[in-house]
GULUMPA-293198 format. One record per residue: x, y, z of N, C-alpha, C, O in turn; residue number from 1; residue in three letters. Coordinates in pm, whole numbers, m for minus. Each point is the difference from the previous one (the first is absolute). Example, Ala and Ser with C-alpha at 12.3 -4.5 7.8 and 13.67 -1.06 7.14 Angstrom:
! residues 2
<npx:1319 npy:m569 npz:780 capx:m89 capy:119 capz:0 cpx:90 cpy:120 cpz:0 opx:104 opy:m2 opz:66 n:1 res:ALA>
<npx:m139 npy:107 npz:m138 capx:82 capy:119 capz:6 cpx:m77 cpy:109 cpz:73 opx:51 opy:111 opz:17 n:2 res:SER>
//
This chain:
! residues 161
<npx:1908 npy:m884 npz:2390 capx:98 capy:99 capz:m40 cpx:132 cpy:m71 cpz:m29 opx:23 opy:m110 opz:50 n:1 res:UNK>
<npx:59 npy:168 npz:m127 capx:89 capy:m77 capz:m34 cpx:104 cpy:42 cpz:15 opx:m6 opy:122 opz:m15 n:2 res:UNK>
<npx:157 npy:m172 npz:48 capx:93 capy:84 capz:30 cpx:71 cpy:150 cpz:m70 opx:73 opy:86 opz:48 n:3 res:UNK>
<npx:m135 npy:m105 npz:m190 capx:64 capy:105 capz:m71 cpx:m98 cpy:111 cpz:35 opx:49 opy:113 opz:m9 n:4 res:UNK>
<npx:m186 npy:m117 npz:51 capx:m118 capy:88 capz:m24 cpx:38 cpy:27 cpz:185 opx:m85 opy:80 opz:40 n:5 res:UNK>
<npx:166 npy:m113 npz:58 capx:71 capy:85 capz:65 cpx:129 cpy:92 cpz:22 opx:48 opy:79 opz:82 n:6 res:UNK>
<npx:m20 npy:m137 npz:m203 capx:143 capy:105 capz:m23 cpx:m7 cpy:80 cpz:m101 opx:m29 opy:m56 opz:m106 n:7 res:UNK>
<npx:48 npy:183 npz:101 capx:6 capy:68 capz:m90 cpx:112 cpy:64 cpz:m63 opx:114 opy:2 opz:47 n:8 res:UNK>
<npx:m150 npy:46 npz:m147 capx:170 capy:71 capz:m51 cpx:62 cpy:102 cpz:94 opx:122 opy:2 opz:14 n:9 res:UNK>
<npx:m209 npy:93 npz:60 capx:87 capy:92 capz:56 cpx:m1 cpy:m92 cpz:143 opx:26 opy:85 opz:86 n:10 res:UNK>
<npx:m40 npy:m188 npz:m32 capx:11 capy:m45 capz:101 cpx:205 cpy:m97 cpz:25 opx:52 opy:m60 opz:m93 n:11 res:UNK>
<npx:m20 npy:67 npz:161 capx:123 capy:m29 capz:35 cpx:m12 cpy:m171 cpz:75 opx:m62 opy:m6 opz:107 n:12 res:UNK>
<npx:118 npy:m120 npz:m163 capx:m71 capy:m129 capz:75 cpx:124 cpy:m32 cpz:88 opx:93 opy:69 opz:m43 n:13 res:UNK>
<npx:m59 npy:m134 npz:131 capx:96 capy:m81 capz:32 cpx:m47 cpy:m142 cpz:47 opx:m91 opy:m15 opz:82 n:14 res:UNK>
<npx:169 npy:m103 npz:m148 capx:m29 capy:m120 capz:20 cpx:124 cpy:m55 cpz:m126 opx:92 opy:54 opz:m61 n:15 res:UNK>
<npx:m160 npy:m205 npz:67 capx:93 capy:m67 capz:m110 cpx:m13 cpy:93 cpz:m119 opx:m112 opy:27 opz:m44 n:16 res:UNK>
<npx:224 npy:24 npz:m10 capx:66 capy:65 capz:m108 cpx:m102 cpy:m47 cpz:m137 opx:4 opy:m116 opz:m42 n:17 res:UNK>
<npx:m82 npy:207 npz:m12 capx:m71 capy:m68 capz:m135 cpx:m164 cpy:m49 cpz:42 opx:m101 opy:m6 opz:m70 n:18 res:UNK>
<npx:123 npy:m24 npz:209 capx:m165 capy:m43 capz:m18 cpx:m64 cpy:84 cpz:127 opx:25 opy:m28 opz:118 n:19 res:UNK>
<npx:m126 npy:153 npz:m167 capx:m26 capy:78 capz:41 cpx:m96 cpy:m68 cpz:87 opx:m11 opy:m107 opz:m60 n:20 res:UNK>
<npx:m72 npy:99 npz:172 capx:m69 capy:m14 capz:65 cpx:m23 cpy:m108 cpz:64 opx:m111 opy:m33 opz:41 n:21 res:UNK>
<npx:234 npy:m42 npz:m26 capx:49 capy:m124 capz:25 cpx:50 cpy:m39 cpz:139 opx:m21 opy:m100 opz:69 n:22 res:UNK>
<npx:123 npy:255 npz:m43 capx:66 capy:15 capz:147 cpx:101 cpy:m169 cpz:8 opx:m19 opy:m92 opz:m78 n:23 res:UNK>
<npx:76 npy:91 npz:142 capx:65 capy:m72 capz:83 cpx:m52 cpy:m137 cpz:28 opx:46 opy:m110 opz:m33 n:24 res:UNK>
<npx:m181 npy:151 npz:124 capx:m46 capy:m86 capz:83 cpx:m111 cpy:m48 cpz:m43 opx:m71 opy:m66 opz:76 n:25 res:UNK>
<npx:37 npy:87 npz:m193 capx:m97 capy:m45 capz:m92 cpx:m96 cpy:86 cpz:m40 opx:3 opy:118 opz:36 n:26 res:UNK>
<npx:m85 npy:m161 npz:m104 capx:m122 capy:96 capz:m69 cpx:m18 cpy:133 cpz:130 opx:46 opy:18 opz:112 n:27 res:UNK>
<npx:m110 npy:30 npz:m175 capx:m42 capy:163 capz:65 cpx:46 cpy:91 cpz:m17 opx:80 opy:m1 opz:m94 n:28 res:UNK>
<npx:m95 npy:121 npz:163 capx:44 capy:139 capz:m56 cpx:136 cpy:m13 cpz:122 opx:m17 opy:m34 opz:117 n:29 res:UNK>
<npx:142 npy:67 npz:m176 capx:124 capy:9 capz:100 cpx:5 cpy:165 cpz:2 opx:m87 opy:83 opz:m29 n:30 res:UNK>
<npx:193 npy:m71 npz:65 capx:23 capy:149 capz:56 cpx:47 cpy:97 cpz:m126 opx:114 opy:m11 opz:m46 n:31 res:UNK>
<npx:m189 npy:85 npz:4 capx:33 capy:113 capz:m91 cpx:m73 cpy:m43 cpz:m107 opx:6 opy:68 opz:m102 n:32 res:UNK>
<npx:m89 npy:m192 npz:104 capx:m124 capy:12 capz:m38 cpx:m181 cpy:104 cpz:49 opx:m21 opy:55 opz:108 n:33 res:UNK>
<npx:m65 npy:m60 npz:m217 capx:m82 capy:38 capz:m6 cpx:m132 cpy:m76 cpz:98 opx:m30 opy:m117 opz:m24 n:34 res:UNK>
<npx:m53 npy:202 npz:146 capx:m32 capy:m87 capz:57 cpx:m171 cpy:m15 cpz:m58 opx:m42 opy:25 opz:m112 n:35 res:UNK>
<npx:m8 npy:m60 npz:194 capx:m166 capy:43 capz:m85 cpx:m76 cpy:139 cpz:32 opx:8 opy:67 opz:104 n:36 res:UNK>
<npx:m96 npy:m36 npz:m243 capx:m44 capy:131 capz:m42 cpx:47 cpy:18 cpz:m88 opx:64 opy:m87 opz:m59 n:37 res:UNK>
<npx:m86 npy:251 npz:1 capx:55 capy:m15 capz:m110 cpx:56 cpy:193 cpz:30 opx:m57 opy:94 opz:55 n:38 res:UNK>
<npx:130 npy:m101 npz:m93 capx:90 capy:96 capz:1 cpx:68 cpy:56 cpz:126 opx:19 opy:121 opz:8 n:39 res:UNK>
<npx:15 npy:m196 npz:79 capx:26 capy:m29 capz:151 cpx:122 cpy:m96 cpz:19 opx:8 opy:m115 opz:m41 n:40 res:UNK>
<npx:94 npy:192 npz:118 capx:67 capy:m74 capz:47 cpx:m88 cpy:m103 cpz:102 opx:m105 opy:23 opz:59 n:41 res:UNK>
<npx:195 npy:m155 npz:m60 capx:m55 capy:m71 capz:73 cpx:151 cpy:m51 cpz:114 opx:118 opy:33 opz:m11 n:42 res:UNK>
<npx:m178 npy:m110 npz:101 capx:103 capy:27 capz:152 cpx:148 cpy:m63 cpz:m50 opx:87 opy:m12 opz:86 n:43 res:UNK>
<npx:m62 npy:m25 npz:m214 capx:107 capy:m68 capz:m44 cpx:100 cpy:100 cpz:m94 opx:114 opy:m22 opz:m42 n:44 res:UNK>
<npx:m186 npy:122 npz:27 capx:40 capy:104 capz:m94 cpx:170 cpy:97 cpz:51 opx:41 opy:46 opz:107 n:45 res:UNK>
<npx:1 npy:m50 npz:m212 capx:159 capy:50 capz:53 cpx:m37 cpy:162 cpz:1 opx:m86 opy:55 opz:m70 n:46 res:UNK>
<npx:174 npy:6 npz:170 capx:8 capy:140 capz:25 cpx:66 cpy:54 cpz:m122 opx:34 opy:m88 opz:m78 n:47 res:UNK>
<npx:m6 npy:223 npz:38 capx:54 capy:33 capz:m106 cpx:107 cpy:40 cpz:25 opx:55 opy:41 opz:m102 n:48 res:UNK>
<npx:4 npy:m32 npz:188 capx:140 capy:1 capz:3 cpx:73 cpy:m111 cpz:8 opx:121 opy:18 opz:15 n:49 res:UNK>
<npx:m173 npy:m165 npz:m23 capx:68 capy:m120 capz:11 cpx:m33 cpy:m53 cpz:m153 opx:76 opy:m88 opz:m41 n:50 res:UNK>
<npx:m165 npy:126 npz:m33 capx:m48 capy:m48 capz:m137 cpx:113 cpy:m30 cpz:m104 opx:m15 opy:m94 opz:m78 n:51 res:UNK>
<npx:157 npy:191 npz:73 capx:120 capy:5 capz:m76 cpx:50 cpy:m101 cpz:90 opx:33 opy:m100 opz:m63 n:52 res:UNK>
<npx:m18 npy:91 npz:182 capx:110 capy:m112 capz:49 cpx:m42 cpy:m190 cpz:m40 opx:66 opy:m97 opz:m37 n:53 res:UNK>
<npx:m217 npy:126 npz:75 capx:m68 capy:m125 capz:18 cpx:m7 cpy:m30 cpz:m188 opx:m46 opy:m110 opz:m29 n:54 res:UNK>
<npx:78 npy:177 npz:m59 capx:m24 capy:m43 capz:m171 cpx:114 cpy:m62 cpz:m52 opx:m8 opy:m82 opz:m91 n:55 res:UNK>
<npx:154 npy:131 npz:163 capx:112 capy:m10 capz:m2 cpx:65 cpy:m182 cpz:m36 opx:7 opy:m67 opz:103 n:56 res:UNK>
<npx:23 npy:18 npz:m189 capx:49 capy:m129 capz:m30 cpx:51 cpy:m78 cpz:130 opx:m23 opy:m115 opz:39 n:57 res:UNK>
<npx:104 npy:222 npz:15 capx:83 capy:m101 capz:69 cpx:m34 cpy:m4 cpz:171 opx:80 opy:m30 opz:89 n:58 res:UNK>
<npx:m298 npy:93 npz:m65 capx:m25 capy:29 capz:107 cpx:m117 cpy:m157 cpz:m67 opx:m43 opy:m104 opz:49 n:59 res:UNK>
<npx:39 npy:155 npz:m147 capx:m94 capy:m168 capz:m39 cpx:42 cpy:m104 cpz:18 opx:m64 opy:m87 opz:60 n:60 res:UNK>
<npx:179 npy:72 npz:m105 capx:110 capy:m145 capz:45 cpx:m41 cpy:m6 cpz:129 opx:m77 opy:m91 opz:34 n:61 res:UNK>
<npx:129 npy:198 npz:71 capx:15 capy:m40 capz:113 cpx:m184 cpy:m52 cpz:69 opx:m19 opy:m108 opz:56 n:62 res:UNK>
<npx:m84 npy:204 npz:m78 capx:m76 capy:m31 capz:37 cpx:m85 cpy:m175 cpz:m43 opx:m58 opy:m74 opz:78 n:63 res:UNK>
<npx:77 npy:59 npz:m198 capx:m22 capy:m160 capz:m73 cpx:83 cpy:m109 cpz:69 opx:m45 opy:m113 opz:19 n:64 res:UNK>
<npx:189 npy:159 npz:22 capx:109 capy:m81 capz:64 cpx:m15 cpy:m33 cpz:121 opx:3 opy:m119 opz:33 n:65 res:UNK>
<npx:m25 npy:231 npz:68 capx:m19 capy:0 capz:89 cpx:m92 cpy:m89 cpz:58 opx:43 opy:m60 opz:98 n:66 res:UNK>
<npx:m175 npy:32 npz:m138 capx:m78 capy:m104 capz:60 cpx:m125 cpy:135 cpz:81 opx:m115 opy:m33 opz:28 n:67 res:UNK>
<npx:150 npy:124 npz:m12 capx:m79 capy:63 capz:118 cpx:m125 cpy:87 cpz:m67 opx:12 opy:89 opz:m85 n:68 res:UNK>
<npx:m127 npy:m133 npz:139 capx:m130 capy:m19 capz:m53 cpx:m84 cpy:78 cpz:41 opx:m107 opy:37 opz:m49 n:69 res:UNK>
<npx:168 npy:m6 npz:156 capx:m90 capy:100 capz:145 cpx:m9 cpy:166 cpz:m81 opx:99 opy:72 opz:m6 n:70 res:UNK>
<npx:m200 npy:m41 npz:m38 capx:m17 capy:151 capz:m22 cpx:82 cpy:112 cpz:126 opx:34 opy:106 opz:m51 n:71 res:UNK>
<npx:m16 npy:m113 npz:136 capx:m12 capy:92 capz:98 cpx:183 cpy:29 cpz:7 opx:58 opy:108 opz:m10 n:72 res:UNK>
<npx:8 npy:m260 npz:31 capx:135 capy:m60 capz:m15 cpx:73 cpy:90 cpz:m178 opx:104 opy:66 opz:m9 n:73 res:UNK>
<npx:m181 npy:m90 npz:m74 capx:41 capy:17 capz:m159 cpx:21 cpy:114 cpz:17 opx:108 opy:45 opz:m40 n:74 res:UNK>
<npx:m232 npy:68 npz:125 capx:29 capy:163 capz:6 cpx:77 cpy:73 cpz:97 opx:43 opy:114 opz:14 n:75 res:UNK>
<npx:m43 npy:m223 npz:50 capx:130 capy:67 capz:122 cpx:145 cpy:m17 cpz:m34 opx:68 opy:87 opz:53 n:76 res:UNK>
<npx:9 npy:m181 npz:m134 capx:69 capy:m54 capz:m93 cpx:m2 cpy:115 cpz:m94 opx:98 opy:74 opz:7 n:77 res:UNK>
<npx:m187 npy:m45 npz:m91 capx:41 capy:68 capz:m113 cpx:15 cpy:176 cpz:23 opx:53 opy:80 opz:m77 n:78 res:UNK>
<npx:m132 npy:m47 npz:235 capx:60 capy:131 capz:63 cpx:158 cpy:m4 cpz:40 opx:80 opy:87 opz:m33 n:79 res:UNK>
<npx:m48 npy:m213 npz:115 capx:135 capy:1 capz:13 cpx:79 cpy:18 cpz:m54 opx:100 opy:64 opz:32 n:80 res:UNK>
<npx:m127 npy:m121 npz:m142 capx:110 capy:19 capz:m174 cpx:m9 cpy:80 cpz:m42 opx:111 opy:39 opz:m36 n:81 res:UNK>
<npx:m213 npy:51 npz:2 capx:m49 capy:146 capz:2 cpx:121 cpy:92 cpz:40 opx:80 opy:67 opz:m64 n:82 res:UNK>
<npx:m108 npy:m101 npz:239 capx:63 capy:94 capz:48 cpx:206 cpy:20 cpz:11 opx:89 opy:81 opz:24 n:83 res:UNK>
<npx:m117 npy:m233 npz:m66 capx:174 capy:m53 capz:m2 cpx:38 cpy:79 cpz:m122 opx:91 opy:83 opz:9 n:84 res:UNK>
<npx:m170 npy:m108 npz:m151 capx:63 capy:14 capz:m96 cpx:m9 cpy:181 cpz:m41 opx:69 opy:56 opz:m86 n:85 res:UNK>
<npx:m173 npy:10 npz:177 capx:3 capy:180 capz:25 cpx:142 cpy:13 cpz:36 opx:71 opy:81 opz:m58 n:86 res:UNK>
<npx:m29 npy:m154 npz:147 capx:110 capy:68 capz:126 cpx:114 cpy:m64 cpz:m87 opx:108 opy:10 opz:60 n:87 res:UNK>
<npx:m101 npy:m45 npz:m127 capx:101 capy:m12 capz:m159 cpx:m20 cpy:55 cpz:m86 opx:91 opy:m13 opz:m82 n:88 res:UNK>
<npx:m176 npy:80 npz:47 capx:m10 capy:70 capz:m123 cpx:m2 cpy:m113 cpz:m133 opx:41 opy:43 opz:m108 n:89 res:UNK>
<npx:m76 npy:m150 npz:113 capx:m93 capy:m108 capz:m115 cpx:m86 cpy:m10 cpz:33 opx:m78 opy:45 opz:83 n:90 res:UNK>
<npx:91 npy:m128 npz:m173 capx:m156 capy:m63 capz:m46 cpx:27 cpy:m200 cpz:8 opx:99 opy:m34 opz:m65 n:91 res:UNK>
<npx:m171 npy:m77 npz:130 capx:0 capy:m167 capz:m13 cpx:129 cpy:m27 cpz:m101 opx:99 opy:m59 opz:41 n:92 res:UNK>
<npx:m111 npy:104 npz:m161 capx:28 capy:m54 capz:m80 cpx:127 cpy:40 cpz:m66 opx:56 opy:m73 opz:m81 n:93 res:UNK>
<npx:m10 npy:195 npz:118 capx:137 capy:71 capz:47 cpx:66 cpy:m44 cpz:118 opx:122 opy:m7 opz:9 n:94 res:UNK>
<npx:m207 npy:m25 npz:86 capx:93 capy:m81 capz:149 cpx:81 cpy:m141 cpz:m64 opx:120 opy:m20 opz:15 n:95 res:UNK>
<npx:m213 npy:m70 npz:m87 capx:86 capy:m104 capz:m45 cpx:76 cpy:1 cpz:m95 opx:78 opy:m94 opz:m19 n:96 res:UNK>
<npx:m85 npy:203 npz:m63 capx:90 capy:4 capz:m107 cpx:214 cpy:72 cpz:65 opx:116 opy:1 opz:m42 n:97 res:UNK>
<npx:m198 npy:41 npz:161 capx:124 capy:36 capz:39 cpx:51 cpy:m113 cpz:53 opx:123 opy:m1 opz:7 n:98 res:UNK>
<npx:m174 npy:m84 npz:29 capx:54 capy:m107 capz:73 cpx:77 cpy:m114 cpz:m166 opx:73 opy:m98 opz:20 n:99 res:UNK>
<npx:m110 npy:142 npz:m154 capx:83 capy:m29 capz:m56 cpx:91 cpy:1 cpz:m76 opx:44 opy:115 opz:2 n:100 res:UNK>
<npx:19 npy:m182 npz:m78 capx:126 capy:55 capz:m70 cpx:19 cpy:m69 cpz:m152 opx:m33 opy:m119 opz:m2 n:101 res:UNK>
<npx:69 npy:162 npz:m97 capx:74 capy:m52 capz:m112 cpx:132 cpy:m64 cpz:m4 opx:102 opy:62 opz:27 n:102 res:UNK>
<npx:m103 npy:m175 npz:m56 capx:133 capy:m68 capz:34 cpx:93 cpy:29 cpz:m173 opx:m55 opy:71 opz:m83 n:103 res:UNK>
<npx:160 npy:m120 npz:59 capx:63 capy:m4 capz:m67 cpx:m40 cpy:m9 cpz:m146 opx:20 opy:62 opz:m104 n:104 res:UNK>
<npx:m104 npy:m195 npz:154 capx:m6 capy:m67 capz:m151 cpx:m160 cpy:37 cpz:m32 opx:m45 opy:m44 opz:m105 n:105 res:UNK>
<npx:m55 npy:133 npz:200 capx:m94 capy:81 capz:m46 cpx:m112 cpy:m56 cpz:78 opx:m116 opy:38 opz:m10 n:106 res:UNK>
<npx:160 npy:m133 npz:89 capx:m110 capy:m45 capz:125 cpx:m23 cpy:78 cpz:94 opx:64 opy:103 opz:27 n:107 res:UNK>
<npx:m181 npy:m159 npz:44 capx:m57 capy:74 capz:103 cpx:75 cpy:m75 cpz:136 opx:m14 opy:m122 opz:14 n:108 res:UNK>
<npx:84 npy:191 npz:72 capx:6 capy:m70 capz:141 cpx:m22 cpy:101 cpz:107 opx:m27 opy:114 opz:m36 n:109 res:UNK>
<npx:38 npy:m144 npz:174 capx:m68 capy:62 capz:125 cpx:145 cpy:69 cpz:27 opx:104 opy:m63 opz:20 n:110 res:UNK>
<npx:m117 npy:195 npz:m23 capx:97 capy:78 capz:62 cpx:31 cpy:25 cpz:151 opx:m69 opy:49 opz:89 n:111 res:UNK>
<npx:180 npy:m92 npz:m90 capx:m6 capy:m67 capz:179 cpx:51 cpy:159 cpz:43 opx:25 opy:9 opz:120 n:112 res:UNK>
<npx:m7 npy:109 npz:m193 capx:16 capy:123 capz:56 cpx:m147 cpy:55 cpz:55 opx:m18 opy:69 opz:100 n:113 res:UNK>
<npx:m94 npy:m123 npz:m205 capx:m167 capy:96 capz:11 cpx:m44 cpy:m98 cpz:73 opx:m80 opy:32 opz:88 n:114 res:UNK>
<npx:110 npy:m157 npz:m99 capx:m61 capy:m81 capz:119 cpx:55 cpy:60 cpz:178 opx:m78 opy:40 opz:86 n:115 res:UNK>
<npx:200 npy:m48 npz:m77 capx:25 capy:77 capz:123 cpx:m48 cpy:151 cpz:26 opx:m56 opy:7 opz:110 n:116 res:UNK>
<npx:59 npy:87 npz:m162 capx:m44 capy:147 capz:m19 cpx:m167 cpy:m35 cpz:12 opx:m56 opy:45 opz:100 n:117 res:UNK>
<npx:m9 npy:m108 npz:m177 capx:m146 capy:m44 capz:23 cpx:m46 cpy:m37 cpz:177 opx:m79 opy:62 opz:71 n:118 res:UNK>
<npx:155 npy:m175 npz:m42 capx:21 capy:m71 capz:144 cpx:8 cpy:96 cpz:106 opx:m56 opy:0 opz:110 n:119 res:UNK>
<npx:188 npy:134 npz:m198 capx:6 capy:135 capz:153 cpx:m125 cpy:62 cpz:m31 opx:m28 opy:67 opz:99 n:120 res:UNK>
<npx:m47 npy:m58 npz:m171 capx:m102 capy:117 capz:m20 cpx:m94 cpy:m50 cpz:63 opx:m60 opy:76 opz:76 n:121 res:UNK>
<npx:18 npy:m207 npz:m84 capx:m68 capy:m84 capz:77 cpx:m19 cpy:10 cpz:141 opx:m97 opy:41 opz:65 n:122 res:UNK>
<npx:243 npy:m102 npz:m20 capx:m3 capy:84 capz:173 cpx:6 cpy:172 cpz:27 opx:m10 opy:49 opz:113 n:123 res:UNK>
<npx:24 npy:12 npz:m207 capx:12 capy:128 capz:53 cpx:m170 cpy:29 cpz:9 opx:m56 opy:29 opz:106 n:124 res:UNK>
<npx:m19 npy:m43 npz:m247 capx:m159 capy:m12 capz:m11 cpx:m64 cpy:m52 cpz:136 opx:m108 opy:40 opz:42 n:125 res:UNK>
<npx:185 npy:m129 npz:19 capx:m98 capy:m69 capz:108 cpx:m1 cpy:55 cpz:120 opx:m97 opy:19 opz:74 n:126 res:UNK>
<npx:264 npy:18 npz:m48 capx:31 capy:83 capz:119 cpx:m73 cpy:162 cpz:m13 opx:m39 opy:74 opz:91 n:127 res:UNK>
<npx:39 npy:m54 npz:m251 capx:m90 capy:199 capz:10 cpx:m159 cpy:m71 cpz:12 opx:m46 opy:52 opz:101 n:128 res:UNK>
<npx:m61 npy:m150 npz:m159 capx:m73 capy:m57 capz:87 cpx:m30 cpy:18 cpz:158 opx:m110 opy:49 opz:28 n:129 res:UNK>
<npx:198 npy:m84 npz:79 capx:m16 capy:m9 capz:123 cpx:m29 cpy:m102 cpz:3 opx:m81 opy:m6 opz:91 n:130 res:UNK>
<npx:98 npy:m126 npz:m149 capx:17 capy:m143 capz:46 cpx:84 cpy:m42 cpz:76 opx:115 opy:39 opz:m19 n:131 res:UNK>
<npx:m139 npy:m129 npz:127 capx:88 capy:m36 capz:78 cpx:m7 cpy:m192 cpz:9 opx:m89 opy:m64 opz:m55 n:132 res:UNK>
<npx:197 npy:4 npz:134 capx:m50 capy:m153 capz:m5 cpx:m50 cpy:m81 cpz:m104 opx:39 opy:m8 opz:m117 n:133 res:UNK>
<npx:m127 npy:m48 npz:172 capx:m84 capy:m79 capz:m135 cpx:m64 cpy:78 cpz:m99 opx:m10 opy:m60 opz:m107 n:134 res:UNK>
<npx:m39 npy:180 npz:106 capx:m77 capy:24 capz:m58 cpx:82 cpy:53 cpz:m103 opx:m44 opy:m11 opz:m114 n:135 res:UNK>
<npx:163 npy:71 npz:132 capx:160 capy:61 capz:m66 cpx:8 cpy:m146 cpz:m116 opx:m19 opy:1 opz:m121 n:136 res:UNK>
<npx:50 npy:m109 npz:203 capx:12 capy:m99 capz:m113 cpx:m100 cpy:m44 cpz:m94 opx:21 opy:m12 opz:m120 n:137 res:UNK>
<npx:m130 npy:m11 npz:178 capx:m83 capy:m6 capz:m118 cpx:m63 cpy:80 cpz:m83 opx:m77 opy:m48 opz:m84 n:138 res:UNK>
<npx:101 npy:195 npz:94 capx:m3 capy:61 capz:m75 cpx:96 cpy:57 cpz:m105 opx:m42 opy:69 opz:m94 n:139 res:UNK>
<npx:208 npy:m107 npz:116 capx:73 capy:m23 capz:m57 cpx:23 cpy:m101 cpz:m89 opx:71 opy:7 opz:m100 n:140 res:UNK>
<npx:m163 npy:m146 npz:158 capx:m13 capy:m114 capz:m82 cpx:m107 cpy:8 cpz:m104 opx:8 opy:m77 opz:m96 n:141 res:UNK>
<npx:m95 npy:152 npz:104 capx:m92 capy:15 capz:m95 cpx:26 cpy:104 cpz:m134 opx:m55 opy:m9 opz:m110 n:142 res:UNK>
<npx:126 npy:80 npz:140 capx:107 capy:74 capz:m149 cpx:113 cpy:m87 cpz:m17 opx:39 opy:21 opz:m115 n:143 res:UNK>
<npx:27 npy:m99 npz:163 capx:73 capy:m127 capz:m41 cpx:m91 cpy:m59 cpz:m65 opx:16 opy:m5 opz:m122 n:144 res:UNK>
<npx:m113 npy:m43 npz:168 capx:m75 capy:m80 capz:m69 cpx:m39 cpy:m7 cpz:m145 opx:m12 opy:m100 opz:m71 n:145 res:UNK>
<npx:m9 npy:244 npz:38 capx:m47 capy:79 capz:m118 cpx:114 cpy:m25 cpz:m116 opx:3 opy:m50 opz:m113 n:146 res:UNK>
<npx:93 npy:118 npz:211 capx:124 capy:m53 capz:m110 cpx:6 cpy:m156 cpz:m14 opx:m13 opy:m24 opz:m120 n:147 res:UNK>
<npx:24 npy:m67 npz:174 capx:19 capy:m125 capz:34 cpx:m118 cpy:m87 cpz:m103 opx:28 opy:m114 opz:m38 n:148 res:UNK>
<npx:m177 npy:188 npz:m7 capx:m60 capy:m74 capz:m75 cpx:59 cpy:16 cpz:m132 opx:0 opy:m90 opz:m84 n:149 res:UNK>
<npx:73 npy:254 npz:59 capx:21 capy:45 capz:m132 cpx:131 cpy:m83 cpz:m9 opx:24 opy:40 opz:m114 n:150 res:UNK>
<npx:70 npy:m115 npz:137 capx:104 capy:m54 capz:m36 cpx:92 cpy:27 cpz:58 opx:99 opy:m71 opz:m20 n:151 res:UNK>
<npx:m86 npy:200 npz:133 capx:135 capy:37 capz:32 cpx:11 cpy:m43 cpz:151 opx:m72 opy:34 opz:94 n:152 res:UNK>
<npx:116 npy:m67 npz:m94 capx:56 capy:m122 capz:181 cpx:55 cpy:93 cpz:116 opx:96 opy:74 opz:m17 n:153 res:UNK>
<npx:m137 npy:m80 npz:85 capx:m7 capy:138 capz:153 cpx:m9 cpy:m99 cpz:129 opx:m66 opy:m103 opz:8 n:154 res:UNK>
<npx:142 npy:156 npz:82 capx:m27 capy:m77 capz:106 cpx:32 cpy:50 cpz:115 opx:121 opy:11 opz:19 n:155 res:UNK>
<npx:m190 npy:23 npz:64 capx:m4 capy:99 capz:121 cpx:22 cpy:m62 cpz:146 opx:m40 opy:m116 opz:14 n:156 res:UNK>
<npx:93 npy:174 npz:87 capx:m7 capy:m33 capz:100 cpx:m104 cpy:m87 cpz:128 opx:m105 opy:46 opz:46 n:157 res:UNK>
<npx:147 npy:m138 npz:m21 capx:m91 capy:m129 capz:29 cpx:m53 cpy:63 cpz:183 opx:m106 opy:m17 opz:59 n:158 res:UNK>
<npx:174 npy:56 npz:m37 capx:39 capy:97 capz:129 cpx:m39 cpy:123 cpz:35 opx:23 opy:94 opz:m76 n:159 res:UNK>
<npx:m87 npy:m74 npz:193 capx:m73 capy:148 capz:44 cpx:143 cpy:42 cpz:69 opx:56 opy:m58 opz:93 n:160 res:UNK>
<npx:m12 npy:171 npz:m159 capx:85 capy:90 capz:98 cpx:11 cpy:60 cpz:125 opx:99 opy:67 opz:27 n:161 res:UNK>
//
């Protein structure tokens, strides 16, 4: 079988950007791929309410960037962002665009107003969560992160409160 004859058109892939059935971590079916059978989700298959987030440009960056290979990790990640980018009212690819700005002469630079406003939404997201300690930070570090593959520079508290 070959990687394309597991992906299909109405199927949703995540992995390196462009090469469908490739994943991350090498050959095989990655997550929001097609598993075996035939008209069957298979255990890698994305839910349909994550299908718009996980197609999203700037959720591909992060997932290709990121390094993280683990199916289980990719969908717990892309619920989080899910649920971050609900409790904002966007969408991936609207979160970073706020984070930037038009400069003068018609460039793109990082708006250090949406970068901070991003950063509070961040801790407020983590604290309506019920995170506390470590688990507060690294789950704060992992929507840093997101932003952080797409270009825009975030940097959170090193410190459990």
């Amino acid at each position: 079988m070959t990687d394309t004859a597991r992906t299909g058109p109405d199927r949703t892939a995540i992995g390196v950007v462009g090469e469908a059935g490739t994943g991350i971590g090498g050959p095989g079916p990655g997550i929001g791929e097609a598993g075996p059978g035939i008209g069957e989700p298979g255990p890698g298959e994305l839910p349909e309410h994550l299908a718009a987030v996980a197609a999203a440009p700037s959720v591909q960056r992060w997932m290709h960037r990121s390094g993280d290979d683990v199916a289980g990790a990719r969908l717990a990640d892309l619920e989080m962002l899910q649920r971050f980018c609900a409790s904002l009212g966007t969408d991936p690819d609207e979160l970073i665009a706020q984070c930037l700005r038009s400069t003068k002469s018609g460039d793109t630079a990082i708006s250090a107003a949406g970068r901070r406003k991003t950063d509070q939404a961040i801790s407020a997201f983590v604290a309506a969560e019920g995170a506390s300690g470590r688990d507060a930070i690294v789950l704060g570090n992992k929507l840093r992160g997101f932003l952080i593959h797409n270009g825009i520079f975030m940097q959170g508290s090193a410190a459990i409160d």
